[in-house]
N, C-alpha and C positions, 0 to 999 in steps of 0.2 A: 140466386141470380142465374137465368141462363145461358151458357155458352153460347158465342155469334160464331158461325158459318158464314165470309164472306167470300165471295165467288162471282162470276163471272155470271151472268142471268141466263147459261145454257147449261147444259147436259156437265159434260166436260169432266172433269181431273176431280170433280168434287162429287158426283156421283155416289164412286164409292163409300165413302164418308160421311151423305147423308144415306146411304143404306144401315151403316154399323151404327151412326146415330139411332135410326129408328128404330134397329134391332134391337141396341141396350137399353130403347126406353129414356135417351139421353136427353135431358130440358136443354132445347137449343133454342134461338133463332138464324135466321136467314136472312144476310144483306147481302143485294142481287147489285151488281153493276152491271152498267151496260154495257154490251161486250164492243169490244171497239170502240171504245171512249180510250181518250189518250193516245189513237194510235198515230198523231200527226193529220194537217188538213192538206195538202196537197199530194197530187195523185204521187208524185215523185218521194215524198214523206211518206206516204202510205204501202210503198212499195217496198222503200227500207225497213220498215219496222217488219213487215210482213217476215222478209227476208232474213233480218237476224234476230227476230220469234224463230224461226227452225233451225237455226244456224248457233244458236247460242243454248238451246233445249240440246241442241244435236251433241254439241263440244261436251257441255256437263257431262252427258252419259255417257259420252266417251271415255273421260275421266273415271265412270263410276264401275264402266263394265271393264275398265284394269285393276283396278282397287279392290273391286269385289271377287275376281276370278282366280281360283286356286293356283294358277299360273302368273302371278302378280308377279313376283320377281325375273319370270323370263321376260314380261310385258312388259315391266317398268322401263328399260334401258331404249327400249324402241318407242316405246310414246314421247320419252325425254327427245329423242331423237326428233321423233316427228315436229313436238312443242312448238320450236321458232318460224315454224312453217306456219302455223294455226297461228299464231300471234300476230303476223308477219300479214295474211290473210285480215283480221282486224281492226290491226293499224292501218291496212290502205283502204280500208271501207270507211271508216272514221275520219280518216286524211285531218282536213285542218277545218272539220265543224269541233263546235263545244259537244254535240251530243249527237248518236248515231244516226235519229232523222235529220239531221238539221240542228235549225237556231234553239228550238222548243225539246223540253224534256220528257221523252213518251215513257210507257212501261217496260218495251226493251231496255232501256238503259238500266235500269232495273236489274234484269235478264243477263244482260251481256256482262255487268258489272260486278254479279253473283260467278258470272261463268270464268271472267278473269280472274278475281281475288281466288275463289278454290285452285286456279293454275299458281296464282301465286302464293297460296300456301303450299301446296307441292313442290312446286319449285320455284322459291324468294326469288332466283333471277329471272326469271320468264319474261319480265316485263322490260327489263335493262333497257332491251335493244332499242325500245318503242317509246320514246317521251311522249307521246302524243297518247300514247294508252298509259300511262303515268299518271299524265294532264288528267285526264280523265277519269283516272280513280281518285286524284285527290278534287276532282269538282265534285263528286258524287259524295264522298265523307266529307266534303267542308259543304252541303249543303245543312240548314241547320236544325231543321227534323232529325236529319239521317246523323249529324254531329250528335247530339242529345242522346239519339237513341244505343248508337253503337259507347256512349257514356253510360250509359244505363244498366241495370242489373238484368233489366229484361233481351238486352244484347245476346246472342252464342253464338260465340265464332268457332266450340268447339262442340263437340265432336262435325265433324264434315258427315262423314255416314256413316250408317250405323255398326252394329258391334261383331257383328260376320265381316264386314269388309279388310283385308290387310293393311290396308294403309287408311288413315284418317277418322278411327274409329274410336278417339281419348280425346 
């Protein structure tokens, strides 16, 4: 049976992946979504998703390029620092919708939801300040795909990254 490749119907993130597929000869298929489904229907909806699409890409890596950098423990105490600021940031984009476009649930929240919980596995309190970013991690694991799945054996909430990085790597 062979491996699906699902992705986005452009170029993108998955590129590389179907190269090393082709290279090793790997029995795959390909299911193509289409890009900008889900991202909200009004131009005000579509502007947010846009917006934290790079804002919640951006935070991840932030996290990843201290994690990973040989300087981790000079960097750790200053990113802590910075954390309630980025959170703080979040919570007022959010304000008092269910979901970060709006009433409807796009694939930012996805995104933003992945970018939160790794802060809050770094750091359990991160989210204290913010019930409203609270609210909204427990809508997102009490939705009941997403309940089920993090039930599941197919779940991994560990390792965060990989086995070079200092912190999040077991």
């Amino acid at each position: 049976m062979p491996m699906i490749l699902g992705y986005w119907d452009i170029r993108g993130l998955a590129h590389c992946v179907r190269l090393l597929l082709e290279y090793t000869g790997s029995d795959y298929e390909e299911k193509k979504y289409i890009y900008g489904g889900g991202n909200g229907t009004t131009e005000e909806e579509k502007m947010r998703v846009d917006i934290l699409q790079n804002q919640a890409t951006d935070t991840s890596n932030d996290l990843a390029r201290v994690c990973y950098s040989p300087d981790f423990e000079k960097l750790k105490p200053q990113y802590l620092e910075a954390l309630p600021g980025k959170m703080k940031l979040y919570s007022q984009f959010l304000g008092k919708r269910p979901w970060f476009a709006g009433d409807k649930i796009t694939f930012v929240d996805f995104l933003a939801y992945d970018a939160l919980d790794i802060h809050r596995v770094f750091e359990p309190k991160c989210l204290d300040a913010f019930p409203n970013l609270k609210d909204f991690m427990v809508r997102v694991e009490g939705l009941k795909k997403i309940s089920a799945y993090m039930k599941s054996s197919h779940f991994l909430p560990h390792p965060v990254f990989g086995r070079e990085a200092l912190w999040g790597n077991n």
